[in-house]
N, C-alpha and C positions, 0 to 999 in steps of 0.2 A: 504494500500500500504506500501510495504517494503522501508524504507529507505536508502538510495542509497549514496554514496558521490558525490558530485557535479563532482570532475574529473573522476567517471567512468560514470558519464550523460553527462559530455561534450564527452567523447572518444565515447560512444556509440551513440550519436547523429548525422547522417552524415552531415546535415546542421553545424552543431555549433564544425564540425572535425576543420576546417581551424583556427575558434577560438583557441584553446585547443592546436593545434600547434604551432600556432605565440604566444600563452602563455609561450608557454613550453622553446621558443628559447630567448623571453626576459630573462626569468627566468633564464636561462644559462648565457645570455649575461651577467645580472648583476651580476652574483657570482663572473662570470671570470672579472669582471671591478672591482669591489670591490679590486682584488688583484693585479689591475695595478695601481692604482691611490692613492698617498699619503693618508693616513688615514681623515687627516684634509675634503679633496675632497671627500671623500668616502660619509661624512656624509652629502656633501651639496650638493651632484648631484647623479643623477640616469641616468639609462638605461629606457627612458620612449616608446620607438615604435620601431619600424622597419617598414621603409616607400622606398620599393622595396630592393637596397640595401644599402641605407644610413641607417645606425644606429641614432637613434634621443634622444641624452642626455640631460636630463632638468637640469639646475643650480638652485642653489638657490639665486644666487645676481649678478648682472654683476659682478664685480670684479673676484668671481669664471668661468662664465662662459670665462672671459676673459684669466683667465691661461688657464683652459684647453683649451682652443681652440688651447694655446701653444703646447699643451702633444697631439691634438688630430693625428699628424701622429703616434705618438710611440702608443697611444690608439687603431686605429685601425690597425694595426699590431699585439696587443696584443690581442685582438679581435678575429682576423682571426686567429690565428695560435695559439692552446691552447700548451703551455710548449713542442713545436717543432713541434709537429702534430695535428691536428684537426681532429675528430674522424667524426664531422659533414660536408659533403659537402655546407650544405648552411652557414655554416659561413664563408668558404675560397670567396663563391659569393659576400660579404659588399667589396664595394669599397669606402663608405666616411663617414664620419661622421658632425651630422648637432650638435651645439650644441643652444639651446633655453634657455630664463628663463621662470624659472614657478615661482612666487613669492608665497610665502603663505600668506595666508588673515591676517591681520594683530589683533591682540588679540580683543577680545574690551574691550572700556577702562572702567575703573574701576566707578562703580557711587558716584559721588560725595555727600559728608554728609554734611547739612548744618548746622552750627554752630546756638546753642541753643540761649536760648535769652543773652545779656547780663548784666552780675550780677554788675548791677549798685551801689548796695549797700557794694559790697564788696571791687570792685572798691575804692567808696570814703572810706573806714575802712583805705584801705591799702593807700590812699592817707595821711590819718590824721597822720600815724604811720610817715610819712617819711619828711625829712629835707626841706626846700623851696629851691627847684630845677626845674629846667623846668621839668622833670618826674612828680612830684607833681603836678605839674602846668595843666599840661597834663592829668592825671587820676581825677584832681577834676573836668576839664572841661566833660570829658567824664561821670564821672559819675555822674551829674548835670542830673535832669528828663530835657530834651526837647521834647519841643510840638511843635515841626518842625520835628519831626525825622519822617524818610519814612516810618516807620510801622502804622502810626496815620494820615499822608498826604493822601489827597483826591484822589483819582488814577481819578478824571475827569478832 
């Protein structure tokens, strides 16, 4: 079988036509949003559906989705009417705009490295080298062998 581009499989499919449309009109939707909405916005919200004729823009944080909800009459305005005329009759049909968050999954976190044994005898070198100070005082207690320390403790 000859390999085909996916959008002449979706246009030529009649089942998966209506798909391939409501793709094609987000697609637009979001170019033409790109170029109503401050740069900052641009990069933190999208044009995610069309749910009849409410336009459905996903934010990336409430505070975003909170201004634009400000911008969202001058949005859809800018929307319906591309640069005075709108070539498409179904985008003059949007009469609202819903604005949602979509948050992104948050990274995961990094795995933690456990610190190697400690060099107890380097410890007291660096203890002998230095003046009677509570530092001293401190590095010779530490690095003293104890047989209480948790790694030799009975775990029962």
């Amino acid at each position: 079988m000859a390999a085909e581009s996916i959008a002449k499989l979706l246009g030529d499919n009649a089942e998966l036509r209506p798909l391939s449309e409501r793709l094609e009109l987000i697609k637009r939707l979001q170019k033409r949003y790109r170029t109503l909405v401050p740069e900052g916005f641009a990069a933190a919200s999208r044009v995610c559906a069309i749910d009849g004729t409410t336009v459905v823009i996903c934010a990336a944080s409430g505070p975003v989705a909170a201004a634009l909800r400000h911008l969202a009459p001058r949005l859809l305005e800018g929307l319906r009417t591309a640069r005075g005329k709108s070539k498409q009759q179904r985008d003059q049909e949007l009469t609202a705009i819903r604005i949602e968050i979509q948050v992104e999954a948050p990274a995961p976190k990094r795995p933690v490295k456990s610190r190697g044994v400690m060099p107890r005898e380097r410890l007291a070198d660096v203890a002998g080298k230095l003046a009677d100070s509570p530092l001293k005082e401190t590095l010779e207690r530490i690095g003293r062998p104890n047989p209480q320390s948790k790694s030799t403790r009975s775990k029962t």
